[in-house]
C-alpha positions in Angstrom: 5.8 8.0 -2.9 3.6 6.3 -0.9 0.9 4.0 -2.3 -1.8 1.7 -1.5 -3.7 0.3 -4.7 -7.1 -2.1 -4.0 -8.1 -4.5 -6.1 -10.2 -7.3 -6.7 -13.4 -5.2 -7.1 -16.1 -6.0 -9.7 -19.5 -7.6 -10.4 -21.0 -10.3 -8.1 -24.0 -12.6 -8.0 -26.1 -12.0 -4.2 -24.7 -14.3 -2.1 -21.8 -15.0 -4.2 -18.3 -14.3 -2.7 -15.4 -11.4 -3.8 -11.8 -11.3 -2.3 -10.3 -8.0 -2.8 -6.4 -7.2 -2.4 -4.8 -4.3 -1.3 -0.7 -3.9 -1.7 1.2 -1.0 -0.4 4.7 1.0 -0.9 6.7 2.7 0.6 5.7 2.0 4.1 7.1 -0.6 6.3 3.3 -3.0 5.9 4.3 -5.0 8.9 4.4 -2.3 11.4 1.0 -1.1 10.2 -2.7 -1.5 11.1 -4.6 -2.3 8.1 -8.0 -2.1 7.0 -11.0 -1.8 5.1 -13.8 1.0 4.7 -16.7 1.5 2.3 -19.0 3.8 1.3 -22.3 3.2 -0.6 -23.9 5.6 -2.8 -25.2 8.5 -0.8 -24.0 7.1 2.4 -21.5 7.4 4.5 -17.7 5.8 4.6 -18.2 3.2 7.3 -15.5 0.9 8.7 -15.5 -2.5 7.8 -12.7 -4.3 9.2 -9.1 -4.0 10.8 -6.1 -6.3 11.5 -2.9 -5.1 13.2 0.5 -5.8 13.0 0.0 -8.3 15.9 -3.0 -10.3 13.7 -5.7 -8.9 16.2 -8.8 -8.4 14.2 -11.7 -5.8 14.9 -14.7 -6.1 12.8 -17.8 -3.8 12.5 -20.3 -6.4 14.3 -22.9 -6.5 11.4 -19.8 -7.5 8.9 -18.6 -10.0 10.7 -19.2 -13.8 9.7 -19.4 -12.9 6.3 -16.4 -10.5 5.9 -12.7 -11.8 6.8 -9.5 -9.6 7.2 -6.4 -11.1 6.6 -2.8 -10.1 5.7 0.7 -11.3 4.0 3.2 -9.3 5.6 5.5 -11.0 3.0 3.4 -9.9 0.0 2.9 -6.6 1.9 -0.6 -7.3 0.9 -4.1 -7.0 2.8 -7.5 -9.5 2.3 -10.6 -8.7 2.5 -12.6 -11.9 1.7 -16.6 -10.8 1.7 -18.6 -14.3 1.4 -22.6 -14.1 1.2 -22.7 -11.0 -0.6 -26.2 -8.7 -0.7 -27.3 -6.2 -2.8 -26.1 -4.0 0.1 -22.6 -4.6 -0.2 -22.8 -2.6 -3.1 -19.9 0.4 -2.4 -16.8 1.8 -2.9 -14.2 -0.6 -1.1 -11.1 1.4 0.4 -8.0 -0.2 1.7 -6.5 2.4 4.8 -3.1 1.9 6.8 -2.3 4.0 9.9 0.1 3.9 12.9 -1.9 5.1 15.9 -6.2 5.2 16.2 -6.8 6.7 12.6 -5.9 5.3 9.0 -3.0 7.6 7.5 -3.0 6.7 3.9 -5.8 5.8 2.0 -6.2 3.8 -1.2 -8.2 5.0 -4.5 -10.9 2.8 -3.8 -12.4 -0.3 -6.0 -15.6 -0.7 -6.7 -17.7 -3.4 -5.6 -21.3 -4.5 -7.3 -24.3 -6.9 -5.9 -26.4 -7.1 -8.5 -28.5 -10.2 -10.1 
């Protein structure tokens, strides 16, 4: 069964820093193009970031300078490391793997908090 489990969520102080993990199975992680979504409450999922099994990173352009993709093909593990963190950060963090233009499996999700 294939699986893809975030973590790394919780609590952080505005413009403190959170580095979440996402490890898969069952899939060969080096062929795939990995990435990060969120969705605040009452919002939509938005994408955040995405690295592909060549390293080439896309970013959405308000994320990027605080947000860093990154990934351990060894570890079969993905990074998100979010730096300068606001109040709206504040989501549902998912971790996404696909082959061609659109993520085909999806992770559960960990929740991430910007609160004083």
């Amino acid at each position: 069964q294939i699986k893809v489990v975030e973590s790394g969520g919780g609590l952080a102080r505005p413009g403190g820093s959170l580095r979440l993990s996402c490890v898969t199975s069952q899939i060969t992680f080096s062929l795939y193009t990995m990435g990060w979504y969120r969705q605040a409450p009452g919002k939509e999922r938005e994408f955040i970031a995405s690295i592909t099994s060549g390293e080439t990173t896309s970013y959405q352009t308000s994320l990027k300078g605080r947000f860093a993709v990154s990934r351990d093909n060894s570890k079969n593990t993905l990074y998100l490391q979010m730096n300068n963190l606001k109040p709206e950060d504040t989501a549902v963090y998912y971790c996404v793997a696909g082959l061609g233009t659109q993520p085909n499996y999806w992770g559960q999700g960990t929740q991430v908090t910007v609160s004083s």
